[in-house]
N, C-alpha and C positions, 0 to 999 in steps of 0.2 A: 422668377427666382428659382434657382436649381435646387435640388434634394439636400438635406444639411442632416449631419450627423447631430441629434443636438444634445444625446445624451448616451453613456457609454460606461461600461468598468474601468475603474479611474487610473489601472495598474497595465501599462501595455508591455509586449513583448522586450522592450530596453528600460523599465522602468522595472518592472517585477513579475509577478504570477498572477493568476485567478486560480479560485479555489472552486472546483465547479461544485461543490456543493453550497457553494454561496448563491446569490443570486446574478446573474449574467444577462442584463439587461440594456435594452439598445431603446433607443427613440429616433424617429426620423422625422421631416416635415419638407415640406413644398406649398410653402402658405399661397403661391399665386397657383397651381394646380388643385387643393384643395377648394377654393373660392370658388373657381368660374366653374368648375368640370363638375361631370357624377360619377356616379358605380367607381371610385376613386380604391382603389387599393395598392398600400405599400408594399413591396415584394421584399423578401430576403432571404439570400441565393449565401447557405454556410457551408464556407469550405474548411475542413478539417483534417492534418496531415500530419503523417510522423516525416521526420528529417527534415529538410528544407520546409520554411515558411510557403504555406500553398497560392499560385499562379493564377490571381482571381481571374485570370484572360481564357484560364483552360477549364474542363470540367474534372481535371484529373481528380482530384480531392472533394468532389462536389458531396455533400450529403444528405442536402435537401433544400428544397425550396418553400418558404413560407409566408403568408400573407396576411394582413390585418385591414381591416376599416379604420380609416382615422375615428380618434375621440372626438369629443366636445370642440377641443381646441384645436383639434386639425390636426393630431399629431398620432403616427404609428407608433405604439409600444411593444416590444416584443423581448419575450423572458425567457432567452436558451438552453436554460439551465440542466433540463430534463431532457434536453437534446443532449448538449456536451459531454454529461454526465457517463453516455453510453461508449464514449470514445476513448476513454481512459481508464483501466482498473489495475487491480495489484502485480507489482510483479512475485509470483510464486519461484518463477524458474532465473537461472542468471543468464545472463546475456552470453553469444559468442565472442571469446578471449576471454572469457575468465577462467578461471583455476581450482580445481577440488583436488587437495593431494598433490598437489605438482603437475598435475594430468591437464591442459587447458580444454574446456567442454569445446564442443560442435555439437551439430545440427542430430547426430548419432549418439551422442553419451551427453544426455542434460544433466543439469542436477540441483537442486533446491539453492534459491537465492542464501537459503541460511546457513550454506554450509562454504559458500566463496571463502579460499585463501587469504585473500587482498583486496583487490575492488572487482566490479561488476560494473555495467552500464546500467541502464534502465532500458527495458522494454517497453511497458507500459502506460506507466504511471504520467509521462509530460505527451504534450501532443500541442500543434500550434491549431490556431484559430482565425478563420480572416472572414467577412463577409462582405457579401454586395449589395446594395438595397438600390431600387428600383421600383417605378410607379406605374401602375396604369389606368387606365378610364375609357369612358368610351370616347370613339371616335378619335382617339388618339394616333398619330400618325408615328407607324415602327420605322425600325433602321432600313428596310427596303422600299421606303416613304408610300408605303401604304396606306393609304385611311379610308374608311368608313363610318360614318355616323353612325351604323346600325352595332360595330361589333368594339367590344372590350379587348382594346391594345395597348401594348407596352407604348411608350412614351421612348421615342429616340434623344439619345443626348441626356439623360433626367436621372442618371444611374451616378452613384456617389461609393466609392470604394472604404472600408472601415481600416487603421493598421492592423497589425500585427498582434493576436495576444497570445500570452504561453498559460494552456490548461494543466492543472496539475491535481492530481486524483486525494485530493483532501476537500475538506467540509468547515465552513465559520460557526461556532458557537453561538446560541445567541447572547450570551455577556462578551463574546471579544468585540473589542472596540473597533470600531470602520472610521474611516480616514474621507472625509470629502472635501472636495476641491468642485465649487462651485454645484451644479446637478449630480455630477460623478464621482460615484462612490465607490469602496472596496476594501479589504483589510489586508493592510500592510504586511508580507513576507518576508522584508528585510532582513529580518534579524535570524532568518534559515538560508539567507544567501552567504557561504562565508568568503568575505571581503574584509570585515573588518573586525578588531580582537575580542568587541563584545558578542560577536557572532553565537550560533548556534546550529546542532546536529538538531534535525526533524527528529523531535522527541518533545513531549511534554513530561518525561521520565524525570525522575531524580537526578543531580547528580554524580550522586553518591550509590552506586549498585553494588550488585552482590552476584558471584557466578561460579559455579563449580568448575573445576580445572576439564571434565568433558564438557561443559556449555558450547553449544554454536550458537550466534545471533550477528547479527549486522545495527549498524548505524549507518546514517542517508545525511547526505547536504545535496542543495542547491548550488550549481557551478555556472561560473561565467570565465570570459578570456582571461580577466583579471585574477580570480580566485585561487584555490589551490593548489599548493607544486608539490605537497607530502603531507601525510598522515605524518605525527611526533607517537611517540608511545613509549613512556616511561617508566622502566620497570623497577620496582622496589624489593629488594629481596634481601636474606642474612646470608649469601653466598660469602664464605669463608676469606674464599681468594682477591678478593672485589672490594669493591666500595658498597655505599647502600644501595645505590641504582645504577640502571643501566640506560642509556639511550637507544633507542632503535628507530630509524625513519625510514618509512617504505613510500617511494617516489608513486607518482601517479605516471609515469609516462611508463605506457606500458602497465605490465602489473593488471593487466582486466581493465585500466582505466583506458586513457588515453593518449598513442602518439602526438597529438598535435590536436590544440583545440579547431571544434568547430559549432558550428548553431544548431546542427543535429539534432533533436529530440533528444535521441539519446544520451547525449551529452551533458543534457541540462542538471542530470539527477543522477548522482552516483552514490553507490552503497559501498560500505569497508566491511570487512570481515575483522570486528573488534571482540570476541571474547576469545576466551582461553582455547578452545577448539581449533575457531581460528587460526590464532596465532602462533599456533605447536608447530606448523608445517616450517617456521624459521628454526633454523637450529638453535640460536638464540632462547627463542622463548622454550621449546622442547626441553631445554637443559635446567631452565629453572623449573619446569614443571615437573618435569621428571621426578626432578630429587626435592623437590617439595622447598624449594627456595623462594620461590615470589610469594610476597604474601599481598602486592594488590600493583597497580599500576593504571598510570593516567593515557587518557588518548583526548590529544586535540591536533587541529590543522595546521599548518604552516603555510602560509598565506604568499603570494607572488612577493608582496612587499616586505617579508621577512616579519612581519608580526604573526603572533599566535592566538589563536581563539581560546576560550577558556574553558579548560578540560572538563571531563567529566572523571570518575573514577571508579575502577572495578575491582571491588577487594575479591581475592579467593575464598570463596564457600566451603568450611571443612564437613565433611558428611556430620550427620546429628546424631550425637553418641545413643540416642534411643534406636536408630538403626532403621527409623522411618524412611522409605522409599522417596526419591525427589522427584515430582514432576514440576516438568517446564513447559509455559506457554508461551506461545508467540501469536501474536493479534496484530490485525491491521490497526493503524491509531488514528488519531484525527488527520494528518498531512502523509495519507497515503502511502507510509512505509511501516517499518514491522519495531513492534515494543516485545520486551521479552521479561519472566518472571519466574524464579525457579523457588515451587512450592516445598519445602524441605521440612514440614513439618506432619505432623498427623494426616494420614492419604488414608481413606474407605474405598473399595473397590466393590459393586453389586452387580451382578448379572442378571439380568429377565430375558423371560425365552417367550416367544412365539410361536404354536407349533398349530401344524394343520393334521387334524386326523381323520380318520374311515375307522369303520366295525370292518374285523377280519375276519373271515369264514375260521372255526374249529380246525376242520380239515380237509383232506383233499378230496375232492368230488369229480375230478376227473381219469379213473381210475378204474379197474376189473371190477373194485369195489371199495367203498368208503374207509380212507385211513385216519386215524388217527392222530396230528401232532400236537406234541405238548406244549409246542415253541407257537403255537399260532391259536388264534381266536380272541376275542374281545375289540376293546377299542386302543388304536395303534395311534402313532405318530408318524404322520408322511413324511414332512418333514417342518424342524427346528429353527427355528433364526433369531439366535440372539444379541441382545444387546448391551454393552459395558458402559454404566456408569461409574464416576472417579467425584466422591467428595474429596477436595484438598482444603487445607490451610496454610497461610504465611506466616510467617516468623514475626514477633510485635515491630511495627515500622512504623515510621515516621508519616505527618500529616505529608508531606511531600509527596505521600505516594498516591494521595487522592484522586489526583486531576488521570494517572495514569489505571488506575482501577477503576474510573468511571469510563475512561475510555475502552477498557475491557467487556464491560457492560453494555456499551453501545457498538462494540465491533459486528460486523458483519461476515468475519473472517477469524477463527480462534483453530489453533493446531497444536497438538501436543509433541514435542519438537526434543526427537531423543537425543541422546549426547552421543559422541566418540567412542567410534567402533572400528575393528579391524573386517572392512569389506574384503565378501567373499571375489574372488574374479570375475567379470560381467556381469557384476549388480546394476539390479535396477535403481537401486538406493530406494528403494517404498520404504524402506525401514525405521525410516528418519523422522519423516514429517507427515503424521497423524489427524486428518479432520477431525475436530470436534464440533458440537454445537454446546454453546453457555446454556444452559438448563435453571440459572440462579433467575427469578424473577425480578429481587429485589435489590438495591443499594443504600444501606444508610451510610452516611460519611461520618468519618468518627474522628474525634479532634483529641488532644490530650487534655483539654479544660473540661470536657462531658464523658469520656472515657478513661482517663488514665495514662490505661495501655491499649494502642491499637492491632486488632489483630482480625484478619478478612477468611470467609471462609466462600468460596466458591464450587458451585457444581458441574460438571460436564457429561457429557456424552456425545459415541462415539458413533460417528454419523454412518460408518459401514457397518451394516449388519452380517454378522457371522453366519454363514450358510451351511451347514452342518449335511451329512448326504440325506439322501431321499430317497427311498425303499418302495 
C-alpha cells in the first residue's frame, strides 16, 4: 500500500484560505511499510511560494524538510503551523502600481500601505503552500535502486504529493467555530471572499465608523476570477446644487489593482484606500470635503455578477469643540490586514528621559596654569534619550466595538497614523506612520447592561527613542 494523505486542513487552494495561525496539520500513513520495516520515518519536503503555486518536481520553493516517527497506530503527524507562520506577515508598504497623490510608487519612492489612492496589491500577507511526504527505513531500496540492509533509505515509488493551499497571515480565535468534514478540519473564510452580497471586508470592525476628513486607512478583501470588478462609494452630502448623494465607482482594472486576473499571490488579497484622505485625491470627493458637504458615505463592492456586498459606513468626524488633539491608530487585526481608530477625545502626553552621566572636572588642567570655568564641574549628562508616552480616550461607543479593541490588545503591530498633509518635495513620507507599542496591560469589555455608557481608555508608547546630542 502506498503513502495516503489521511488527514489535512479541510480548506484547499479552490476551496478557501488557511489561517496560519490556526493549526495546519497533516497525517500520513503506509500501513504495509509501517508493519514489516524499522527505523520507519515519514518525511515532509514544504514548499512555500509567492505567485504561482510551487513545483513539487523542483526545489525552487523548497523550505525545509521534516520527519516523524509513526504513532501507536502507524501514523505520521505533523503541525506546520510555526513553520508557515514565518512565511507570511503584514503588509506595511504598498505594492508596485499603486498610487500616493497621483504619483504611482516604484521600487525608488514607497510608501505606506495606509496612504494608497485606490487599490494596492498585497505583498505579504497570502503565500501558497504544497507539500511532499515520503518514507524511509532501512534497507529500503532508493530511486537509483540501491539497497543496503545496513543503511536508512528513502523508499522509491512511496512519495504522495499534498494539493494546493493558500496561507494567509491571520489567526482562529478560540470561540470561532471550525467546520469539519470527516478528520479535516478548518475555519471557514468564506464570508471575506467577496463573491456573494452577504460578503464581507477583512474586518471585525463596526459597521458603522467614524473618520476625520485628514483620516488615511485601508479596507482588504479576499479576490478570486469571479469576484470584484469595482469599489461603489456612496457619498451623502447637503451640496446645494445636487441631490443628497452622489455615486462614485472606482474600477479595479488598473487603479493599483489589477489588469487581468491571475492566481498570483498577490492577487489573492487587495486593499482600497476607503477614508477621507484617501479619497480627496478624486476630484469628486475633494469638492465635498473641501467645502464641508459630505457628512458621511458608504463603501461596498460590486461583484462580477452585478450584486453588491453590504456596506459599511464612514460618517465624517467634526473636530471636538473642547479642542482636544486626535490621535489615530492603525493595528494589525485578526485576518492579517489594518483596523484603524481615531481617538478624539481627552489625549495626555508624558515624556521620561534616560540619561547617562560622568563628574566633570571644575576646570582646565591642561594649561600654563589652572583655570577657572564656571560652565564646568559637577555631575553632567552625556547624553538623554527620551521617551513619549500618549494616554488617549474614545468617544462613548457602542458594544460593536468590542471584538475590534480586543483586537487592539492582542496586536502585535499598533502605529499612530497621522492625517493629510502637504509633502515637502523628496519626502521620505517617515511622517506619517509612527511605531508604537500598547503599554495598557488590561481589557475589561463593557456592555451597556453593566456599564451604561461605554468609554475605552488606552496607553502607548513610542517605540523610537529620542536621541538628544552627546557632549
Amino acid at each position: 500500500m502506498a503513502t495516503l494523505i489521511e488527514q489535512q486542513p479541510l480548506y484547499t487552494s479552490t476551496t478557501g484560505q488557511v489561517a496560519v495561525g490556526a493549526d495546519v496539520i497533516f497525517a500520513v500513513s503506509n500501513n504495509n511499510i509501517v508493519a514489516t520495516e524499522t527505523k520507519v520515518k515519514f518525511i515532509a519536503e514544504v514548499h512555500v511560494s509567492r505567485g504561482l503555486p510551487p513545483d513539487l518536481n523542483t526545489s525552487n520553493n523548497l523550505v525545509g524538510t521534516f520527519k516523524t516517527t509513526p504513532n501507536n497506530a502507524g501514523i505520521g503527524i505533523f503541525d506546520f503551523s510555526n513553520i508557515v507562520e514565518n512565511y507570511v506577515k503584514a503588509d506595511n508598504m504598498a505594492a508596485l502600481g499603486s498610487e500616493y497623490k497621483g504619483t504611482e510608487t516604484d521600487a525608488d519612492n514607497p510608501h505606506p500601505i495606509h496612504l494608497i489612492d485606490k487599490f494596492s496589491l498585497n505583498m505579504n500577507s497570502i503565500r501558497y503552500l504544497a507539500i511532499q511526504f515520503r518514507i524511509e527505513y532501512l534497507g529500503a531500496t532508493d530511486c537509483n535502486g540501491d539497497q543496503n540492509d545496513d543503511i536508512v533509505r528513502e523508499a522509491c515509488g512511496e512519495e504522495v504529493n499534498s494539493t494546493t493551499f493558500t496561507l494567509m497571515n491571520g489567526y482562529v480565535k478560540d470561540t470561532d467555530i471550525l467546520t469539519k468534514q470527516g478528520d479535516d478540519f478548518g475555519y471557514d473564510l468564506e464570508e471575506f471572499n467577496l463573491s456573494e452580497a452577504s460578503d464581507k471586508f477583512l474586518s471585525n470592525a463596526p459597521a458603522t465608523r467614524y473618520a476625520a476628513k485628514e483620516d488615511y486607512g485601508t479596507c482588504a478583501y479576499l479576490a478570486d476570477s469571479n469576484s470584484v470588478s469595482q469599489i461603489h462609494v456612496k457619498i451623502y452630502h447637503t451640496y446645494a446644487g445636487g441631490g443628497t448623494y452622489t455615486d462614485q465607482f472606482i474600477k479595479t482594472l488598473a487603479n493599483g489593482a489589477y489588469n487581468g486576473w491571475s492566481s498570483n499571490t498577490d492577487k489573492n488579497l487587495v486593499y482600497f484606500g476607503c477614508y477621507p484622505a484617501n479619497l480627496r485625491q478624486s476630484y469628486q470627493f475633494n469638492f465635498y470635503l473641501s467645502n464641508d458637504t459630505m457628512t458621511h458615505y458608504e463603501v461596498y463592492a460590486v461583484l462580477n455578477t452585478g450584486a453588491h456586498t453590504t456596506p459599511f459606513t464612514v460618517y465624517i468626524q467634526c473636530p471636538d469643540l473642547k479642542g482636544y488633539t486626535p490621535i489615530r491608530l492603525a493595528w494589525l487585526n485578526q485576518w492579517g490586514v489594518w483596523d484603524y481608530y481615531t481617538f478624539n477625545k481627552k489625549s495626555v502626553k508624558s515624556l521620561s528621559t534616560k540619561a547617562t552621566t560622568y563628574n566633570q572636572l571644575a576646570g582646565t588642567w591642561n594649561k600654563s596654569a589652572y583655570r577657572l570655568d564656571s560652565y564646568k564641574g559637577g555631575k553632567k549628562s552625556f547624553r538623554v534619550n527620551a521617551t513619549e508616552k500618549i494616554k488617549m480616550n474614545t468617544d462613548f461607543v457602542s458594544e460593536d466595538h468590542n471584538t475590534m479593541f480586543e483586537e487592539l490588545m492582542n496586536s502585535p503591530e499598533v502605529y499612530i497614523l497621522d492625517g493629510f498633509q502637504t509633502d515637502a518635495a523628496y519626502s521620505a513620507l517617515n511622517q506619517y506612520v509612527t511605531p508604537v507599542r500598547l503599554v495598557s496591560k488590561s481589557f475589561t469589555t463593557k456592555t451597556v447592561a453593566n456599564d451604561k455608557l461605554i468609554q475605552y481608555t488606552f496607553e502607548v508608547e513610542k517605540t523610537k527613542t529620542l536621541r538628544t546630542q552627546s557632549v
